[in-house]
Structures are given as C-alpha cells and as structure tokens.
C-alpha positions in Angstrom: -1.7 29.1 -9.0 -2.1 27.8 -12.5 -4.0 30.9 -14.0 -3.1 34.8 -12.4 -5.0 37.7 -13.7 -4.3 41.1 -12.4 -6.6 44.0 -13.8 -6.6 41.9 -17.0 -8.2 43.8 -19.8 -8.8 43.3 -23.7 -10.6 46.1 -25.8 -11.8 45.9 -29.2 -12.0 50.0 -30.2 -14.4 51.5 -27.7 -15.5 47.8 -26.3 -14.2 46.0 -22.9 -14.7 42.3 -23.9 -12.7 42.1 -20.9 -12.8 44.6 -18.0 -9.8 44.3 -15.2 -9.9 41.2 -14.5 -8.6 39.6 -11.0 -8.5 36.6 -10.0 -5.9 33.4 -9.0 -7.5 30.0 -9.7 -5.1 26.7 -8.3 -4.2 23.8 -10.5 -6.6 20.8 -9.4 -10.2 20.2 -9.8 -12.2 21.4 -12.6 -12.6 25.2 -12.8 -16.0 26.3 -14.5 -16.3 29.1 -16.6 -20.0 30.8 -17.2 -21.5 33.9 -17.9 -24.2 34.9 -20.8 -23.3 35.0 -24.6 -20.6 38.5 -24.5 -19.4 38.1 -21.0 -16.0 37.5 -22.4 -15.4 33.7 -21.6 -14.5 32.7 -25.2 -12.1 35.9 -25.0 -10.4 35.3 -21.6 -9.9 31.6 -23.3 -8.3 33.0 -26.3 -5.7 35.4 -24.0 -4.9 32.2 -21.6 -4.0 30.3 -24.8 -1.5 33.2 -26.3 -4.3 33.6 -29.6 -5.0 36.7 -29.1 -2.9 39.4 -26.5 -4.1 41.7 -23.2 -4.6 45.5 -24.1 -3.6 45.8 -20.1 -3.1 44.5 -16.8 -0.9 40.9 -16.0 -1.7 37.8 -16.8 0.5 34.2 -16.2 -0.2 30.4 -16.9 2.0 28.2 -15.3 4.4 31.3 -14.3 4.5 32.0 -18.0 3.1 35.0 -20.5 0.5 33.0 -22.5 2.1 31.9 -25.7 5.2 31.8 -24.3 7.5 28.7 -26.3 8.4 26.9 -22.4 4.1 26.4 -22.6 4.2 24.0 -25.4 3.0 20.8 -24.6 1.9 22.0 -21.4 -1.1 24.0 -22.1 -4.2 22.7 -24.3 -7.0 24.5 -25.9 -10.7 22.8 -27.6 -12.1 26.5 -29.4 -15.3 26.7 -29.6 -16.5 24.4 -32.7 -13.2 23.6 -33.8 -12.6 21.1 -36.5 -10.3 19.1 -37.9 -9.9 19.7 -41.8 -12.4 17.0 -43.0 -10.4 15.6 -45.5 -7.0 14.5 -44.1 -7.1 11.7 -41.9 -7.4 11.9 -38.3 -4.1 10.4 -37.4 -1.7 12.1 -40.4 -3.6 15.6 -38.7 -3.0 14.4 -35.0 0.7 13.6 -35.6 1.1 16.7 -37.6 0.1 18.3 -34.4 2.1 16.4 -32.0 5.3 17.6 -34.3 4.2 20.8 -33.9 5.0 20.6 -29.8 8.4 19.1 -30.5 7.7 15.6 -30.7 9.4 13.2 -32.8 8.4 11.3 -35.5 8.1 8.2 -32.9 6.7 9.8 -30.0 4.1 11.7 -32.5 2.6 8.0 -33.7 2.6 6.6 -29.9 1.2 9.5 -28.6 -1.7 9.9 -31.4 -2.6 5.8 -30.5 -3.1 6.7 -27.1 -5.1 9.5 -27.1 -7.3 8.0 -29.5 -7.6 5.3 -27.3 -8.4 7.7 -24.5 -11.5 9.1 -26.4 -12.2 5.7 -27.7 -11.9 6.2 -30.9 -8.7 4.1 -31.9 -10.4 2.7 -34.5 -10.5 6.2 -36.4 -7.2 7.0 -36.9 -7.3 6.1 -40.5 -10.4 8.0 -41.2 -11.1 11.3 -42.4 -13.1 14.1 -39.8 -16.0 14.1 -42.7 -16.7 10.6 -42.3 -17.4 10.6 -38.4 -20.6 11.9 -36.5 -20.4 15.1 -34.8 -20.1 13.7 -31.3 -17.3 11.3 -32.8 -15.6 14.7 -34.2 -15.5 16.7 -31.1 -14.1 13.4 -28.9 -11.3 13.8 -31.8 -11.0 17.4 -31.3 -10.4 16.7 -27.5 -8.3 13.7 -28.2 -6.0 16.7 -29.4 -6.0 18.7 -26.7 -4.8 15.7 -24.6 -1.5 15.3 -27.1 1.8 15.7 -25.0 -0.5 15.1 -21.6 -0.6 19.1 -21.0 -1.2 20.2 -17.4 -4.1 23.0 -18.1 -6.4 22.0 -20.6 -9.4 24.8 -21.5 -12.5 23.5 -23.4 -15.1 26.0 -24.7 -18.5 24.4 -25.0 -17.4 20.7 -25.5 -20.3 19.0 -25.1 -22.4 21.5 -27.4 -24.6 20.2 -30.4 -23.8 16.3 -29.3 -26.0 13.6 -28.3 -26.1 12.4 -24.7 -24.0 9.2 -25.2 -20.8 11.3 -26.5 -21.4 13.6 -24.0 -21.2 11.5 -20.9 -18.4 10.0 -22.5 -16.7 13.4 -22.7 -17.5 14.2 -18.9 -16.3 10.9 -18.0 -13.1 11.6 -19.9 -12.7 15.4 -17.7 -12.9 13.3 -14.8 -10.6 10.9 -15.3 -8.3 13.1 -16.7 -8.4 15.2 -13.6 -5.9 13.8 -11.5 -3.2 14.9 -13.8 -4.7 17.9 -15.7 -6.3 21.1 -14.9 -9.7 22.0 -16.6 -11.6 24.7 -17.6 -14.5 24.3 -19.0 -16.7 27.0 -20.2 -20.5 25.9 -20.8 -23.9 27.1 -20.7 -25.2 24.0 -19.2 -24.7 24.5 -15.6 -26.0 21.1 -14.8 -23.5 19.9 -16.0 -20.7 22.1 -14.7 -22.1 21.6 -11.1 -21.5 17.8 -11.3 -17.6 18.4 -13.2 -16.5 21.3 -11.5 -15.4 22.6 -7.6 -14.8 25.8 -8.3 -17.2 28.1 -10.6 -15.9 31.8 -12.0 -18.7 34.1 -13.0 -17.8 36.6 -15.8 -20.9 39.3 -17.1 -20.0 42.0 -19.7 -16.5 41.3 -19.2 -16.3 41.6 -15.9 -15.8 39.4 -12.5 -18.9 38.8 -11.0 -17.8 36.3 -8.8 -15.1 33.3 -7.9 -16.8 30.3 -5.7 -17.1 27.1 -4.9 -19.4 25.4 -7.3 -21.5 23.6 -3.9 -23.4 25.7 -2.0 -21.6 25.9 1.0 -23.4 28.5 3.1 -26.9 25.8 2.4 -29.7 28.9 3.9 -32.0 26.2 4.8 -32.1 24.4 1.3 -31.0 20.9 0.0 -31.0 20.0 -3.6 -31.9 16.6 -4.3 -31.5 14.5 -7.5 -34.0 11.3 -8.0 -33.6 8.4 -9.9 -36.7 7.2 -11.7 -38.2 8.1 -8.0 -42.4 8.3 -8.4 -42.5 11.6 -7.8 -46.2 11.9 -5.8 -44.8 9.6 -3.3 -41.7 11.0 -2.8 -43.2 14.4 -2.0 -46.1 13.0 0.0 -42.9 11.3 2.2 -40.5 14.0 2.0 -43.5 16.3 3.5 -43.9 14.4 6.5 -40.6 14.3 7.7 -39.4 16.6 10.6 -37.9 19.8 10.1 -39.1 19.8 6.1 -41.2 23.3 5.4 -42.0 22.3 1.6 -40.5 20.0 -1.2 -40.4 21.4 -4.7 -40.1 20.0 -8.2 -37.5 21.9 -9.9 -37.1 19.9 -13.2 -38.0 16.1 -13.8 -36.2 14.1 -10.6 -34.6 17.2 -9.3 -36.1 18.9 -5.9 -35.8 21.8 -4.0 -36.2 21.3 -0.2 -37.0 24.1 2.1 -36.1 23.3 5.8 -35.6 24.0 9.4 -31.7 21.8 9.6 -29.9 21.0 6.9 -27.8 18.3 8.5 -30.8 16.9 10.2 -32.8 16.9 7.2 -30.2 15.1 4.7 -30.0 12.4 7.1 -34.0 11.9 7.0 -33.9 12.2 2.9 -31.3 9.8 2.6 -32.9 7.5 5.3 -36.1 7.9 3.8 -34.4 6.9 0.2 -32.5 4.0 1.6 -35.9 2.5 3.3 -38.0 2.7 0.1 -35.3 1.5 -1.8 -35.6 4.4 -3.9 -32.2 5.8 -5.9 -30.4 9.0 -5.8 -27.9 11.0 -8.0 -26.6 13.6 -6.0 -27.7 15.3 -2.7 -26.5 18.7 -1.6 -27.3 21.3 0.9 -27.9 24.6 -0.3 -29.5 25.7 -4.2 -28.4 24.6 -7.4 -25.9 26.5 -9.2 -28.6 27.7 -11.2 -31.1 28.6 -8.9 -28.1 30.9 -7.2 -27.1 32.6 -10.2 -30.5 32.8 -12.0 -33.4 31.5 -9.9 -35.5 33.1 -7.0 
C-alpha cells in the first residue's frame, strides 16, 4: 500500500477538517480525490506531504511518517495554485529545487532539461514564471513535481483556471506518467477524474464517505455512452429501437444515459449500431457516471 490511514484526524480548535480517517489505497493507477469545498481533501493532501501534522490516529507513505527525510525525492506535491516566484527564471528555480532533494549540481541541470521536456516546455527554461500563460505556469509547476521521478505524486486541482489545450496536455502527461508514478489527483471536475482515475475516494466534512472503483461495476441496468459529433435525433431514434433498450437519455452534449433490460446485450447492440453508421465513440461503460452516482438521481 502506498497511502495507510488509520483513524486519521486533524483539528483546527473545535473543527474536524479531518475525522478518523481509514483507508489503504495501492500504488498503481490514478487514485481520485473528491468531495465539496471543506471536505478536507486539500487538508489530507497537506498531512500526506509532511506540511502540516495529524492531531491523531496513523498515517504512512511508502512505509514512512510523512515528511520523513528517506521521502525525499520520492514523494511530490502540486498545492493548490502554486506558483513559482515570477521573477527568477524557471530553470535557476527548478534546479534550486532539485538541490533541495540532494541532487548535485549536474544531476540538478539534467534533471530540470528533462522534465521540462516532459511538460513540453524546454524552451522555457530561461524564462521567468511572469512571462508565461497560466496554463504554461501550471505545466511548470507540475514539471516540478516530476524532479527526481518520485513514486507518489499528489496534484490539487491541476487543471483548474486553464484552457482546454493545456489541460489535455496535463491529462496526457498523468497518463503517461502512470506506469512509474502513483497519482492523486484531487478535482472537482469528475469528468475528468472518471477518464484518469480507477479508483475514486469520497471525503464530505472530513470524513470517508466512500473508497471505489471509479467504473460502475455493479451497471443496475444503465450504460453510459460518450458520442463523437454523433447527430443526436438519429442516434436516439436508433438507440430506441434496439432490443432490450427502455429509454436513451441526453445527459450533457454527446453523453447518454441508457436505461435497459441487459447490459452486456445492450453494449453489444450500441457498439454495433455505432460501428454500422460509422458513427464515433469516446468511451462506453455499463452502469452511471461518476456523477450521476454521487450527485444525480
């Protein structure tokens, strides 16, 4: 297990911003972290990382109290809007950085290039954080957390406040990234989580509301469907007619809700039915959205 919580709790005076806490999460795939504004993500974060310390219960990364010195290099944070000072370059403040975890002089520069390179930004090394946009900043910001190639890496809202380009970029960049490093990624935008993340941990008020799988496993006669410039009428009018579908419904802009009688037998129709009209899909899953689940009917 890369993260151990037992009865983890953190109080501010009279306030639980986290309430004993329990859970065990494996190194691996991407581990999601949501919950409404106050439910204690960016706090649990801050303890993981060694920032800030428990008031009770256990807690281990890697084997190790948070903070501990044997962590350096080996676990990564991106705070929540965190910035680099805007008027030092970006690679004098990255290679100060990679110092700080022991590297030397050497290893600092080499490591710097290839993390810029990473985030594709290698051409930014020499500039300062003030003359970049803010989707360029935060790709810096990550390009950070990536120094020394650390095996837990947790990001609090990275792709808030950017445009869609840098943001695909960034979720690119988790994936990739994945094979050798554990995220967590806290986010509002569950969209977005349900496509990075397997596993999903539910915190409200500073409690555990739940630890799952991100994909709807037990499906209760839904699938979720995901359209690519699809003409919507059509593909209702279609979906409709096929056996075993009680009702097809419109979600968001390309994304469907479909109630039916087999799961299995009605994924095989959609994805028949898509491959015949030559019609593209992103993603097709039995069972709700992660949204719907948590917050829809």
């Amino acid at each position: 297990m890369i993260i151990q919580c037992r009865q983890l709790s953190k109080r501010y005076g009279s306030k639980n911003a986290l309430d004993s806490i329990s859970l065990a999460l494996p190194a691996g795939d991407a581990i999601a972290l949501i919950g409404p504004n106050g439910a204690g993500k960016s706090t649990l974060i801050s303890v993981l990382c060694g920032f800030i310390g428990k008031s009770a219960g256990e807690v281990t990364v890697l084997g190790k109290e948070p903070g501990a010195r044997t962590l350096i290099g080996q676990v990564a944070a991106l705070p929540q809007d965190a910035q680099l000072d805007p008027r030092l370059g970006v690679g004098r403040q990255l290679r100060f950085l990679a110092r700080l975890q022991g590297m030397s002089a050497r290893d600092a520069r080499l490591d710097v290039q290839r993390v810029l390179q990473t985030v594709d930004l290698a051409d930014a090394e020499h500039s300062k954080p003030a003359d970049l946009s803010h989707g360029m900043r935060k790709r810096i910001a990550i390009a950070q957390a990536l120094l020394g190639s650390p095996r837990l890496i947790l990001l609090d809202e990275p792709t808030a406040g950017i445009d869609p380009p840098n943001a695909k970029m960034i979720r690119e960049l988790i994936r990739e990234q994945s094979h050798s490093t554990t995220f967590v990624v806290s986010s509002h935008n569950l969209d977005e989580l349900e496509r990075l993340c397997a596993t999903v941990v539910y915190l409200e008020q500073g409690r555990l509301v739940s630890v799952g799988p991100v994909m709807d496993d037990d499906a209760h006669g839904f699938v979720t469907l995901r359209l690519i410039n699809t003409p919507e009428a059509e593909f209702v009018e279609a979906a409709r007619a096929l056996p075993g579908i009680l009702s097809v419904s419109r979600i968001t802009q390309g994304d469907y809700r479909i109630e039916t009688t087999d799961d299995m037998l009605a994924s095989v129709l959609l994805l028949q039915l898509l491959a015949d009209r030559g019609w593209r899909y992103r993603q097709l899953s039995r069972g709700k959205s992660l949204e719907e689940r948590l917050y829809g009917s």
